[in-house]
N, C-alpha and C positions, 0 to 999 in steps of 0.2 A: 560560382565559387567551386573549385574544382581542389579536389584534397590529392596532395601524393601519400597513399598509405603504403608502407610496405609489408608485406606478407613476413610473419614471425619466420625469422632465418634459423636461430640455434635456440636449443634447448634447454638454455636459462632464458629466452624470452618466453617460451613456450610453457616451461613451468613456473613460472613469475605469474603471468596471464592465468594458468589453469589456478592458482592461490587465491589472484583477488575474484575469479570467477567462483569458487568455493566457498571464498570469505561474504559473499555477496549472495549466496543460494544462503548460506546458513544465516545471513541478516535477514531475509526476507521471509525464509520461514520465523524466526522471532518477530518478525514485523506483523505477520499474520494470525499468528497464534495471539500476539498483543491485543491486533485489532478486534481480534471475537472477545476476549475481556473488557474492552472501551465500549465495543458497538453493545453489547449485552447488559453495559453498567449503566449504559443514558436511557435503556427504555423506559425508565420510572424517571428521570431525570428532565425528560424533552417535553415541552407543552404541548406541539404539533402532532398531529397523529397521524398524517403522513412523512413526515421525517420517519417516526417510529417504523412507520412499515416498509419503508427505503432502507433502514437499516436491519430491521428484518430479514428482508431479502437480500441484504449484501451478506448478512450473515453466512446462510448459505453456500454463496461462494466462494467466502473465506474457509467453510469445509473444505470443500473440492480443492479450492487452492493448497489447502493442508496435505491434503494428501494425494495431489499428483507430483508436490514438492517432492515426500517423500518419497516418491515411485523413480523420481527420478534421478534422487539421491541414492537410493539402492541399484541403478540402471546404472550407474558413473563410477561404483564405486566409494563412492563419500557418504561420511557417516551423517546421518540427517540428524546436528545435535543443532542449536540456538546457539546464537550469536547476537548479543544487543546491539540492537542498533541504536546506537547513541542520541543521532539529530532525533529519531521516530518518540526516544526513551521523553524527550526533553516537551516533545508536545504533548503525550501522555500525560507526563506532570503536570502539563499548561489545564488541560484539561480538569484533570482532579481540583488544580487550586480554584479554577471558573465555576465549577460543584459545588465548592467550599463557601464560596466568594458570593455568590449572585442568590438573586429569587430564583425557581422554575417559574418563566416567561419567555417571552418573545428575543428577547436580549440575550439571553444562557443559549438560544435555541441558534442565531445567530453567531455567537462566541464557538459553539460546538461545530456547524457548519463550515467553518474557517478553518478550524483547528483539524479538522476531519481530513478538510480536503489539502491540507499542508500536509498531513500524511500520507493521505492518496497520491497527491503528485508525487513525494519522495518514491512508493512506489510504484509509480508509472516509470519513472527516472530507473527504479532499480531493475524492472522487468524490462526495458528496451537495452539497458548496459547489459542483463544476462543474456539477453536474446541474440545480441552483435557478439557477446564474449564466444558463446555455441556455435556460431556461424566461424567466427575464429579458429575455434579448437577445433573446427570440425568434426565435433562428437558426433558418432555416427548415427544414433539416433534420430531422424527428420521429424520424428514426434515430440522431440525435446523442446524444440525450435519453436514449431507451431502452440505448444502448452502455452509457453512465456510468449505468445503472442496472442492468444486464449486470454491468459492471464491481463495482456497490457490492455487488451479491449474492453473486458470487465473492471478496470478500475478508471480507464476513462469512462463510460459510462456511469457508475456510481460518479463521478465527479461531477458531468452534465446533470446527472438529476440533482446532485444537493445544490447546483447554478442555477440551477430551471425553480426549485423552491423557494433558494435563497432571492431571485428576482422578482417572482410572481407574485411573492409577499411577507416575509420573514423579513428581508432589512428594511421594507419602507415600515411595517409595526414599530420594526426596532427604533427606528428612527424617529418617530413621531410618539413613541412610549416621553412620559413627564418621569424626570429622577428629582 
């Protein structure tokens, strides 16, 4: 499959693209910032105790992620404020009501896992669309580039390990739990 892309010619395509690349930096830092309040809310939440420490450790790189956003928000120019990201807002909710809803067991642990990684992949989604937008705009920076592709490696990963748990043994529990 072979794409004809053409190279932004005038300067309302050009600043149209640098908007939703803007709009789409300042979703993902909201998105980040969220996810250290989700991932920080399930540690007393989750039965597993390595989920727990997977998201422990992604915590971490939701720091870094914070603030190389911001490094590169002050390096572009743009102001590094939050922007909800709406579909990310709506699993968060999903989230809280599954807290509300369920025991802490194997099932909550399972419903979290799901929920996690719909948000991961949004931002997987959103770090490869930033990463093709900077390639775009040709921002001159080649460190920008490779961040958001830092970034896209680390939430694939975090995705691989909550599939690598979620298979090993978390949905056959789930699945063989009596309701």
């Amino acid at each position: 499959m072979q794409f004809n892309i053409q190279p932004l010619r005038s300067k309302d395509e050009i600043t149209a693209l640098r908007s939703l690349y803007e709009g789409y930096l300042k979703s993902i830092y909201w998105s980040e910032n969220e996810m250290i309040t989700i991932l920080t809310g399930l540690f007393e939440e989750v039965r597993s105790d390595e989920i727990v420490n997977i998201f422990q450790q992604h915590l971490n790189t939701k720091y870094a992620h914070i603030k190389s956003i911001q490094t590169i928000c002050e390096s572009t120019g743009i102001v590094a404020e939050m922007k909800v990201f709406e579909s990310i807002k709506c699993l968060c909710d999903e989230i809280s009501f599954i807290t509300r809803n369920t025991s802490r067991g194997v099932v909550r642990d399972a419903a979290y896992i799901v929920l996690i990684q719909h948000i991961v992949h949004s931002q997987i989604a959103s770090y490869g669309t930033l990463k093709a937008f900077a390639i775009t705009l040709k921002e001159e920076e080649e460190e920008i580039v490779d961040v958001f592709d830092m970034h896209l490696m680390d939430e694939k990963l975090f995705d691989l390990n909550l599939s690598n748990i979620a298979e090993a043994y978390v949905n056959e529990e789930a699945a063989n739990k009596e309701f």
